[in-house]
Structures are given as structure tokens and as C-alpha cells.
ZAMARGU-4260 file (C-alpha; in steps of 0.2 Angstrom, whole numbers, plus 5000, padded with zeros to 4 digits):
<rodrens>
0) 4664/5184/4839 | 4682/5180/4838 | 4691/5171/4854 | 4704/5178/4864 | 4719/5176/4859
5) 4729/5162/4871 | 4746/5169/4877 | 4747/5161/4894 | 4755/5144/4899 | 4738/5141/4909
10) 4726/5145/4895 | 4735/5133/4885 | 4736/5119/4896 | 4717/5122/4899 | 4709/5124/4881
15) 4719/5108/4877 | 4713/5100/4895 | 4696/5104/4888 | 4700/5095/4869 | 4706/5080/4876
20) 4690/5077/4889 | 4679/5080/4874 | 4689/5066/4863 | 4689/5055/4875 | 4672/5057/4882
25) 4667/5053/4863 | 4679/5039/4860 | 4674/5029/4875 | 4655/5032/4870 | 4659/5026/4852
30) 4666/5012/4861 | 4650/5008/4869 | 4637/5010/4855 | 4651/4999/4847 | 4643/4983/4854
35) 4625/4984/4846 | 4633/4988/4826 | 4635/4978/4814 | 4654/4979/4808 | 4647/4988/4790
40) 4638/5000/4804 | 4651/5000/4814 | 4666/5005/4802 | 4654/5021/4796 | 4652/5027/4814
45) 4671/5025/4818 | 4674/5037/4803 | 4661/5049/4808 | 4667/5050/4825 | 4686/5052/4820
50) 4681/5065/4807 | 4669/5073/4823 | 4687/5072/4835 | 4698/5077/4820 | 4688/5093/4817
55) 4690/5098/4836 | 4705/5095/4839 | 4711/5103/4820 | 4702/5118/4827 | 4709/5119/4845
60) 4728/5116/4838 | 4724/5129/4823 | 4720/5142/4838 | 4732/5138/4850 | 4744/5139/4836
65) 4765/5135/4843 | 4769/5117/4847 | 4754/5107/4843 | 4751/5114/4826 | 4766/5110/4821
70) 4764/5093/4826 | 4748/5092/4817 | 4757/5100/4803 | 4771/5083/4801 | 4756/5069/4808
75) 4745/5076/4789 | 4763/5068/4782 | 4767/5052/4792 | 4751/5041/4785 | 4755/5026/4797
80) 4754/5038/4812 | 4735/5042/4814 | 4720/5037/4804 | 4716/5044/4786 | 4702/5056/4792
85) 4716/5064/4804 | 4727/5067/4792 | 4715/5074/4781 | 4708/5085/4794 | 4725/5090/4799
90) 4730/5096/4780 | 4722/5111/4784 | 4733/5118/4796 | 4746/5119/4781 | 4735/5130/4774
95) 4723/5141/4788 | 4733/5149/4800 | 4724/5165/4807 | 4734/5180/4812 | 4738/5186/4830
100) 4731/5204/4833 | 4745/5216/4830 | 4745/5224/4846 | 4753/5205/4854 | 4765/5206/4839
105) 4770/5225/4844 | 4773/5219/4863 | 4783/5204/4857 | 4794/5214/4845 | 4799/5228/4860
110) 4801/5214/4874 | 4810/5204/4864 | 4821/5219/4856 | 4820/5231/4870 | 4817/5246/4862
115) 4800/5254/4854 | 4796/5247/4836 | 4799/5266/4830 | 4815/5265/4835 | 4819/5250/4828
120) 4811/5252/4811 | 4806/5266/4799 | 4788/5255/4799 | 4781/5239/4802 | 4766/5234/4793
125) 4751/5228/4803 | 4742/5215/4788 | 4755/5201/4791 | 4765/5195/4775 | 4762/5177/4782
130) 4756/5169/4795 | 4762/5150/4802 | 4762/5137/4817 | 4775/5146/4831 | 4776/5162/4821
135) 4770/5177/4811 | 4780/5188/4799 | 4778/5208/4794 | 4787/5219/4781 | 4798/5233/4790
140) 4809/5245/4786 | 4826/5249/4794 | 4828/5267/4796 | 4844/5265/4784 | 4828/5261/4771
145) 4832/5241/4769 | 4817/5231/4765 | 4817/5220/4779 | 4804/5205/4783 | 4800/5203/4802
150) 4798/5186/4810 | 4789/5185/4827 | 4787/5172/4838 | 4768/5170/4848 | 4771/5173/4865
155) 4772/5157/4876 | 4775/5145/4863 | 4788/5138/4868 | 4785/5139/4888 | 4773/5127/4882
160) 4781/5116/4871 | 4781/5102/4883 | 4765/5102/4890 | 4757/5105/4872 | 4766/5087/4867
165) 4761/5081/4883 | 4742/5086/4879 | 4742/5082/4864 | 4748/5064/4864 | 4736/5059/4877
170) 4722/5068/4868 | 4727/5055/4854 | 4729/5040/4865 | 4711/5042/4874 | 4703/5046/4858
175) 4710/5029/4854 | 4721/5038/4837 | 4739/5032/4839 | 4741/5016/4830 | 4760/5013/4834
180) 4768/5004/4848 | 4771/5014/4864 | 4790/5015/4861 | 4787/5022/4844 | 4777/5034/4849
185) 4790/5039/4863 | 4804/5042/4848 | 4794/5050/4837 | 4787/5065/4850 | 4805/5063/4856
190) 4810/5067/4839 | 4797/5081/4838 | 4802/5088/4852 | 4819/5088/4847 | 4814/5098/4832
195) 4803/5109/4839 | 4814/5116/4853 | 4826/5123/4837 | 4814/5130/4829 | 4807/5139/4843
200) 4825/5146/4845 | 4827/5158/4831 | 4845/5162/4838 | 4847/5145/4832 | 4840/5147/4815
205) 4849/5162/4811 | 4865/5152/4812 | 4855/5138/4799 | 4853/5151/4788 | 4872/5157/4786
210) 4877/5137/4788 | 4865/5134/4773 | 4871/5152/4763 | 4890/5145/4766 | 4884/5129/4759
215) 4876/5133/4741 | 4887/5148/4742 | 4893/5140/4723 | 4877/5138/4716 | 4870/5155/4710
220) 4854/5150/4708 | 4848/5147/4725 | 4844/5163/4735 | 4843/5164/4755 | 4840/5179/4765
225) 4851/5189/4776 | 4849/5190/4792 | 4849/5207/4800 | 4857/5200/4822 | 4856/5219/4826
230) 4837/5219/4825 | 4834/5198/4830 | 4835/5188/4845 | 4830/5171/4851 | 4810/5177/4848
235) 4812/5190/4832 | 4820/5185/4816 | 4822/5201/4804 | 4830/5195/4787 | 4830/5206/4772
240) 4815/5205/4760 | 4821/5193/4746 | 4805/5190/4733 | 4800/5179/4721 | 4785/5170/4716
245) 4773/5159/4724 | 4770/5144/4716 | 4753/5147/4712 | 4761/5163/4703 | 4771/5149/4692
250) 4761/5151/4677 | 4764/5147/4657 | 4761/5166/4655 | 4778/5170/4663 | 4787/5154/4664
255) 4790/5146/4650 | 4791/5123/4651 | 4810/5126/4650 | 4811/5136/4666 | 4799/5127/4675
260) 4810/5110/4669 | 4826/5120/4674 | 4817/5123/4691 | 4812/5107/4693 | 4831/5098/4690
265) 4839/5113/4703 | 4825/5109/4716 | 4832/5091/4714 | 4852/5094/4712 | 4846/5106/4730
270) 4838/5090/4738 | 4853/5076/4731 | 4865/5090/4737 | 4858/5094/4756 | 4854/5074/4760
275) 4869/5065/4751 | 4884/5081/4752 | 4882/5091/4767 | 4869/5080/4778 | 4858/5090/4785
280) 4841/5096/4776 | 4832/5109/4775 | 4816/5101/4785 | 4800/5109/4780 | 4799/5108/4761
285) 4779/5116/4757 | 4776/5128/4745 | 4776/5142/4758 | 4794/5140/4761 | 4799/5141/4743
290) 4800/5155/4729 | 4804/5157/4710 | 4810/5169/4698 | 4806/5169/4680 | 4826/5167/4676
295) 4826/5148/4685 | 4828/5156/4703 | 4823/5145/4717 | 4822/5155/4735 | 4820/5145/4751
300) 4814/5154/4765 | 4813/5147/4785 | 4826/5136/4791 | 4819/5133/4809 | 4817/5114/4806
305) 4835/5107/4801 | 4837/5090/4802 | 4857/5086/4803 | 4857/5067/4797 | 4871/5054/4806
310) 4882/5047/4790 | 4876/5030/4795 | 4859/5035/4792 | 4863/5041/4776 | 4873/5029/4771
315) 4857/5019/4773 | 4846/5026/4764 | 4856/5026/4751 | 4861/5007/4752 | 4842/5006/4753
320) 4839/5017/4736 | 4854/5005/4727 | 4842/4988/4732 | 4828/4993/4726 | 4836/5001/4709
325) 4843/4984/4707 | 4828/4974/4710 | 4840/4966/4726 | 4826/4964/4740 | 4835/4955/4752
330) 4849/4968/4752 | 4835/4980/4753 | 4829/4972/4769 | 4844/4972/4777 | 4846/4991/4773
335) 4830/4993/4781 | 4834/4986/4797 | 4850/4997/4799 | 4841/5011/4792 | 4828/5009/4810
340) 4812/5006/4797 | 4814/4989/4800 | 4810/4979/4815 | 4826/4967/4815 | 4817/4953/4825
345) 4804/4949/4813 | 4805/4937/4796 | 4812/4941/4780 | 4797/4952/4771 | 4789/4945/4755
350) 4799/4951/4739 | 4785/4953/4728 | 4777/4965/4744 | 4797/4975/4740 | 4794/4975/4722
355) 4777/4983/4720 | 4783/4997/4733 | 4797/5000/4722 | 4789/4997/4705 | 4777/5012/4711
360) 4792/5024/4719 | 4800/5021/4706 | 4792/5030/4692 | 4803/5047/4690 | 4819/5038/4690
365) 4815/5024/4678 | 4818/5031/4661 | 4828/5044/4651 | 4811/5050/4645 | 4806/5065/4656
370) 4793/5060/4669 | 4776/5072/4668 | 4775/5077/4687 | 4757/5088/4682 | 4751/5072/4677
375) 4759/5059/4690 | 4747/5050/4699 | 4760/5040/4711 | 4753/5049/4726 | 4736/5038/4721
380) 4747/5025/4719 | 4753/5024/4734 | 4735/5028/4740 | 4729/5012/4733 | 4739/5001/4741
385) 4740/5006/4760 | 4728/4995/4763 | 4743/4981/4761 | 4751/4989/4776 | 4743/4982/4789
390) 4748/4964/4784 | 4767/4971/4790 | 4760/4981/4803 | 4773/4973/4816 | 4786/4972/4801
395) 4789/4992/4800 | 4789/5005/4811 | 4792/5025/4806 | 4810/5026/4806 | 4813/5041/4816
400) 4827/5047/4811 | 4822/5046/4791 | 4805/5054/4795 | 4812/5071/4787 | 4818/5065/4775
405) 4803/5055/4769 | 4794/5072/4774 | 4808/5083/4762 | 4805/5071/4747 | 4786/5072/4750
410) 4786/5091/4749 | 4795/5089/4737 | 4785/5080/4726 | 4772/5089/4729 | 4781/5105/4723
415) 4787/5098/4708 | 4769/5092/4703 | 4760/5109/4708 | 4775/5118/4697 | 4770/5105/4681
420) 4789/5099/4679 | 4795/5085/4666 | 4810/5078/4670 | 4820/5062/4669 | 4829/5061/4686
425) 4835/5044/4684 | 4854/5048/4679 | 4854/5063/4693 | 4850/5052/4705 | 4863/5037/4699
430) 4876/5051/4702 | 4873/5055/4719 | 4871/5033/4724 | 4885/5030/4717 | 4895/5045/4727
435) 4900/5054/4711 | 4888/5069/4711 | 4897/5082/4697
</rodrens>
């Protein structure tokens, strides 16, 4: 039998009391059984439990929905900020998000609008066309006959933004999860927050949307939706109905290598563009977000989480990106440190440490031969070598104001390997380091 849907502040705050008792109630038990393993013994109950905790609390923040979805949604891509089984776990909420009953959808759209839905639109389909972490969204109609997409916020999401964080955090700190100092952990959910609070205000990201349409207004080939203010407001969002396919609809029958290549250098030219040109990036790069057309259209949808960058930061990164290209690590150190991702009081880190990173990161930009995403296997790389982390565990911390854009170049990746691009990007990407984007 289904649960209830939760609506209320209270409901929240209690289903989550309830998660964190049962995570801390089993760490502190793990913690006691700990004493009579062996360490081969105890390592394989430590994994069973986090997976155990992990499971639990993947299913109360998949219900609950809002706030702490989301940030299970960005921990499943910030590998240093919980351990491996969470961010397994948490990988699901990219992908299960069930459906609010219609009839809360119904009496969120006339609250929010004030008028009856049949006043306000010729229909609105009750299977939604998609369903995410603070919202759901349903084809409409206006009664002028524009195909419209409808986006709907859950009530008391954000009400409970606050004391969701709050939960949440010290659900992860007694089930003994957050493996970062104190004060990272406060600018990251400070960050978070941040975030969160934006894209809880739809108002807000209906001015992101004509801020991003005004800035690839020259580039043809990327598509954003309209924005209908008559029928939104800080909880609703109705844009028109802009189609394309879903990535898993990419396929050799109806896109040829050429267009999928094409694809693949404009989903690139987008990301240089957005980070280096106008610094502020589209903040939630997965495939959800993104459509294509057979003619090398690339659609972006959502724009709740912008992440407006300060130059410096920039400037940073890219000061970092010309080190490494240039094999100069103890330029790249220093670029680190201003960057925040560096923890300035510490010792100069081995270069060899510097040039196996970059020898893997490096991989797409290193040739004029075009790099086979399909086939890449950097993200094992990468894998393979965490393990070296923890000798410069209190060397780095997440910079927090580069987290989206680590997050946006991840998606990214991601999209480009799932899409089967080859591309070289190393010439592209010199262009934009050295300030001369053409």
C-alpha cells in the first residue's frame, strides 16, 4: 500500500526525525560490534551497514522529495563527500522519482494561480511528462491552443528547506558519513542552500531562462523554452512545449556519427561559452535536462540551479587548466590554493601525485585525433586511483565555489559518452584558455 503523501512541514520534520534515530541507532551499534572483528571482518560490516543506512535514507529522501533529494541528487557527484556505497545508493534518486497524486498538483496549480485549472487551460494531463526532486511537470494547453509544459512545485518544499538540511546533515553526522572537516561541511550545505533556495523560486528561474535566451540568442542551434508569466508564479512555471529527443532516443537509425560529433562539439562550444564568456552555468547538467534534434539541435530545459561564478574563480580555474596543460605543477598549486581546493597552509603536494591526475583528465584534449567518448574509460580512471586521495586527505578540500562547475563538466561527460561522440577538443579548449574563443 502506497504511503501518504507528505505535504506538511511537520510530516517532514518527523519522517526524517525518524531516519536519523534509525542511522544513528545502527552506526553506534556498528560501533560496538566494531570491538570484537577483525579489521578484514570489520571493513565488510562497515559496508554492509552503510549500504543498510544508505538504502534508508535513499528511500526516505526519494519520498519526501524537495530539499533533501536534491541534496542527495549533488552528494551521488561529490565523491570526497560521503562513502562510495552512499553515493551509489544515492545515484538512484537521478533516476526514480515517483509522481505526486494529481489531485496535490491540481490544488497547487489553483493556489498558486488563483483561478480553477479550467480556466487557466484548455487541459492538463494527469500522467505527468516528468517528475523530479522539488517538482513535477504536466502537458497543458492554453485556451489560445499553445502546447504548454506545466511545472509544479510539491507543496511545502521549500517551507522546509531549512530544517530538511538541518535533518539531513545530522542524519549523516551520527550515522558517522561526513568525512570532511566541520567547516567544509558548513560551506558546502551553505552553498547548497544557497542554491536550493533559487531553485525553489521559480519567479527566479524564469528570469534565468530569458538571461540564458538573451545570451545564446546568436547561436541558432541551441533552443530554450518560453516562458508563459501570465500562467506562472513563484510555485508554477508554464513554458511552451519545446521537443526533442532523449538521449536514449539518440540512435545510429536517426542520427547519423556526424550529428552526434556535431552534437558533441556544440554541447562543448555551450559549456566553454557559459563558464569562460558570460560566468554563470547552467547547474544541473543530466540527461533529463537536455534534448536533441536529428539537424544537430541541442535543447536545454530547467534552469532552477544557476551557478553565477565571481571572475576570480574563474580566472582560476582557468590559471589551473593552463598548469596542468603545461606540465607546470607548482604553478598548478598555487592556482589551486586561490581557486579554494587547496588548503594554503599545508606543504607543496608531490608533482608526480599532479601529473598522474592530469595525465588521466587529460585524455580528450590531448590529441588532434578525435577522442571515442563511447569507449572512454576515464571515469574508471579516475575510479582506480581514489584510493591515493586519502594520503592528501588534509591537502584538499571541495572548493565550494567550483563544486558546479566540477558537477557541469561531469554531466557533461557523462552526456557525451551516453551520446557516443568523437571529438578532439584539445584546440577548442586552447581557444577559450587563452581568452580568444572565435
Amino acid at each position: 500500500m502506497a504511503k501518504k503523501p507528505v505535504t506538511t512541514r511537520s510530516g517532514r520534520f518527523l519522517r526524517l526525525a525518524g531516519m536519523t534515530a534509525s542511522v544513528a541507532s545502527q552506526y553506534a551499534g556498528q560501533r560496538a560490534r566494531r570491538i570484537f572483528r577483525s579489521d578484514e571482518d570489520n571493513e565488510g560490516a562497515r559496508s554492509e551497514s552503510y549500504t543498510r543506512m544508505a538504502d534508508q535514507i535513499v528511500d526516505t529522501l526519494g519520498e519526501l522529495k524537495g530539499a533533501v533529494m536534491k541534496v542527495g541528487q549533488i552528494a551521488s557527484q561529490t565523491q570526497d563527500f560521503l562513502p562510495r556505497e552512499f553515493s551509489d545508493a544515492l545515484e538512484r534518486l537521478q533516476k526514480e522519482a515517483p509522481p505526486m497524486p494529481f489531485e496535490v498538483i491540481v490544488g497547487q496549480v489553483e493556489s498558486e494561480l488563483g483561478k480553477p485549472v479550467s480556466e487557466l487551460f484548455e487541459y492538463l494531463q494527469e500522467k505527468p511528462y516528468a517528475a523530479a526532486s522539488i517538482g513535477q511537470v504536466h502537458r497543458a494547453r492554453l485556451h489560445n491552443g499553445t502546447d504548454v509544459i506545466v511545472k509544479v512545485q510539491y507543496p511545502g518544499v521549500d517551507e522546509s528547506c531549512d530544517s530538511d538540511l538541518k535533518q539531513l546533515r545530522m542524519a549523516l553526522k551520527l550515522g558517522g558519513l561526513l568525512r570532511m572537516p566541520k567547516e567544509h561541511v558548513d560551506q558546502l550545505f551553505g552553498e547548497i542552500r544557497v542554491r536550493l533556495k533559487e531553485e525553489l523560486d521559480y519567479e527566479n528561474e524564469a528570469r534565468n531562462l530569458e538571461e540564458f535566451q538573451a545570451f545564446h540568442a546568436k547561436d541558432s542551434w541551441i533552443v530554450i523554452p518560453k516562458v508563459f508569466q501570465s500562467h506562472s508564479s513563484r510555485r508554477v512555471l508554464t513554458m511552451e512545449l519545446v521537443e526533442g529527443d532523449h538521449i536514449s532516443q539518440v540512435t545510429p537509425q536517426k542520427y547519423s556519427q556526424d550529428t552526434i560529433n556535431l552534437i558533441g562539439h556544440r554541447i562543448f562550444t555551450m559549456m566553454a561559452d557559459q563558464l569562460f564568456r558570460y560566468q554563470c552555468i547552467h547547474g544541473d547538467p543530466h540527461a533529463g535536462n537536455f534534448a536533441y534534434r536529428p539537424d544537430g539541435t541541442v535543447i536545454l530545459y530547467d534552469f532552477g540551479c544557476v551557478k553565477k561564478l565571481k571572475p576570480e574563480i574563474v580566472e582560476a580555474y582557468r590559471n589551473a587548466l593552463v598548469s596542468a596543460l603545461e606540465e607546470d605543477y607548482a604553478a598548478l598549486d598555487r592556482h589551486l590554493i586561490a581557486l579554494g581546493a587547496r588548503v594554503e597552509n599545508q606543504p607543496a603536494v608531490d608533482e608526480a601525485y599532479y601529473a598522474m591526475w592530469r595525465d588521466i583528465l587529460i585524455q580528450p584534449f590531448s590529441s588532434t585525433t578525435p577522442y571515442d567518448f563511447a569507449d572512454s574509460e576515464l571515469h574508471k580512471d579516475v575510479a582506480a586511483k581514489t584510493t591515493t586521495v586519502f594520503k592528501y586527505l588534509d591537502y584538499f578540500k571541495p572548493p565550494v565555489e567550483s563544486i558546479f562547475i566540477d558537477r557541469m563538466i561531469a554531466g557533461h561527460y557523462w552526456m557525451m559518452k551516453r551520446l557516443g561522440v568523437q571529438a578532439a577538443f584539445g584546440e577548442e579548449l586552447e581557444k577559450y584558455l587563452r581568452n580568444t574563443p572565435g
